[in-house]
N, C-alpha and C positions, 0 to 999 in steps of 0.2 A: 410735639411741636404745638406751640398754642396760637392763639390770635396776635398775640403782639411780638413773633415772630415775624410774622407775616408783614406788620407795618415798617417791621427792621428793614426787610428785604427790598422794600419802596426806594428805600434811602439810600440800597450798598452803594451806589454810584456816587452820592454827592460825600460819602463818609468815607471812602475805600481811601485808604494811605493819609488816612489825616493823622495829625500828629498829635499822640497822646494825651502831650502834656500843656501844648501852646492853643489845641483844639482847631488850628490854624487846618484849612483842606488845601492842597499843592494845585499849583497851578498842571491841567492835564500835559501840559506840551514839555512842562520843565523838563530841561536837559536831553532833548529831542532833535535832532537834525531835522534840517527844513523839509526835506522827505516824509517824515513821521508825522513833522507837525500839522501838515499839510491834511494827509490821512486822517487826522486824530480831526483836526476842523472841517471837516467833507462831511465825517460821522455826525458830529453836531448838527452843520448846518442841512444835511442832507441833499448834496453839492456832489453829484458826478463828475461833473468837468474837472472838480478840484481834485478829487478823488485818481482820477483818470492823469492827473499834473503828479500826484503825488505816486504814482505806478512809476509813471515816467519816468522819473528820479531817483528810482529804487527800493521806494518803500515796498514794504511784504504785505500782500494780502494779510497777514497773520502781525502784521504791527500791533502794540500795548501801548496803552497810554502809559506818562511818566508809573501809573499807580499801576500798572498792570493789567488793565481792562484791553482786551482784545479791541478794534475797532469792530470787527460785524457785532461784537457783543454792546458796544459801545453803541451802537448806530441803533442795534434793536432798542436799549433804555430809553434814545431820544426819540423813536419811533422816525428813523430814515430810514422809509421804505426803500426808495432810490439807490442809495448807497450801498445797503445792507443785500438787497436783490443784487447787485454789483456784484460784493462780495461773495455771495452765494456760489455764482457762476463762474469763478474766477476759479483757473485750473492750480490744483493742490494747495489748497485754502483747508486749514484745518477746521472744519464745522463743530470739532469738538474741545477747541482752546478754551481755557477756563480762567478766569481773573486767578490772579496771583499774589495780588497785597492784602486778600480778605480772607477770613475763614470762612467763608461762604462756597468760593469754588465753582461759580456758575460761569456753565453753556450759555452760548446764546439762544436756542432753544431754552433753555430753562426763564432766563429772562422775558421770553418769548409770552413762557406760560406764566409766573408769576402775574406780569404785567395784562396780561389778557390780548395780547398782541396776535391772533388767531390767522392775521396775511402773513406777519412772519413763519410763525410754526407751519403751517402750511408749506410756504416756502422752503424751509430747513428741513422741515420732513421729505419734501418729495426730492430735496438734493441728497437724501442720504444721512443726515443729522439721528444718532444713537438714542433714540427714547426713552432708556431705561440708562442713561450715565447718572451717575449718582454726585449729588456735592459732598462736603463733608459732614452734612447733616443725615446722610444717606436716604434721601430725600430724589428722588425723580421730576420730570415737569412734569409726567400726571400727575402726582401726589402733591405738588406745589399749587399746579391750577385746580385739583379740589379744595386746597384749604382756600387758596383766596376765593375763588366762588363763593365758598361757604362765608366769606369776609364779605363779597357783591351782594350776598342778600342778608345779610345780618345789618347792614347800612339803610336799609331799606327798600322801600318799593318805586323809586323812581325812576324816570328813562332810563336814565344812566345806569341806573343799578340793576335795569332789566338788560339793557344791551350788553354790561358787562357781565352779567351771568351769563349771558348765552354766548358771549365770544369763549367766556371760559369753559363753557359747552362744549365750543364746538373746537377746542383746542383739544380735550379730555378725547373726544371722539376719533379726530382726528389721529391720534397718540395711539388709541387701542386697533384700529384699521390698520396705522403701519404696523404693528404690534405683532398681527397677525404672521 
């Protein structure tokens, strides 16, 4: 896996079910009942209340966007904490749903680590989230969050690039402790 794997992986969400040949990306809600769509927009906006309308209704913890993106997987990309800590705690929520329109194949946890999202993984981890699931790159979030780190400081030396090495630190750490 090289570096420019890794900027792929940035993007699987705005590219997941785009259409080949038109390069056109589908709207996330297409052909969604008001329930899902609801759900799929909580994730975005990171909107419990909406989230909590769209339970009401019947959505499933374990809703897909039209493209197949889990919503806690969906919430972790846009960084709703709110939401995605929602989902978390929600009884028989599959913590191990994996997008379905990509060959990619990512946990929310893995998107967790990719992304450097360290509240998340914490989160998922202490709920019971499989550390070692693989995508179809056979690939783990440890081994996702060392190569992107290894991306946070190949960027260079700036806050950011120091804050996101150390989330991906302390994501990497966190991983080996459940590990245990």
């Amino acid at each position: 896996m090289n570096k420019y794997y890794i900027l792929v992986l940035t993007t699987l969400f705005i590219n997941a079910g785009m259409d080949k040949e038109t390069k056109a990306c589908p709207n996330p809600y297409y052909n969604l009942d008001e329930a899902k769509r609801k759900a799929v927009r909580s994730a975005i906006k990171d909107d419990t209340a909406l989230l909590e309308q769209a339970l009401e209704l019947g959505a499933s913890p374990d809703t897909k966007t039209s493209s197949g993106i889990p919503i806690l997987t969906f919430a972790t990309y846009f960084g709703s904490f709110n939401v995605a800590d929602r989902l978390i705690h929600t009884d028989g929520i599959n913590l191990e749903a994996t997008t379905s329109e990509t060959d990619f194949r990512a946990t929310a946890l893995i998107v967790a680590a990719v992304n450097g999202r360290s509240d998340f993984a914490k989160a998922l981890l202490q709920k019971g989230a499989k550390p070692n699931a693989l995508n179809t790159k056979q690939c783990n979030a440890r081994k996702l969050a060392e190569l992107a780190k290894s991306k946070s400081v190949y960027l260079g030396a700036s806050d950011t690039a120091s804050q996101q090495e150390e989330d991906y630190q302390n994501i990497i750490t966190m991983i080996d402790q459940s590990s245990k």
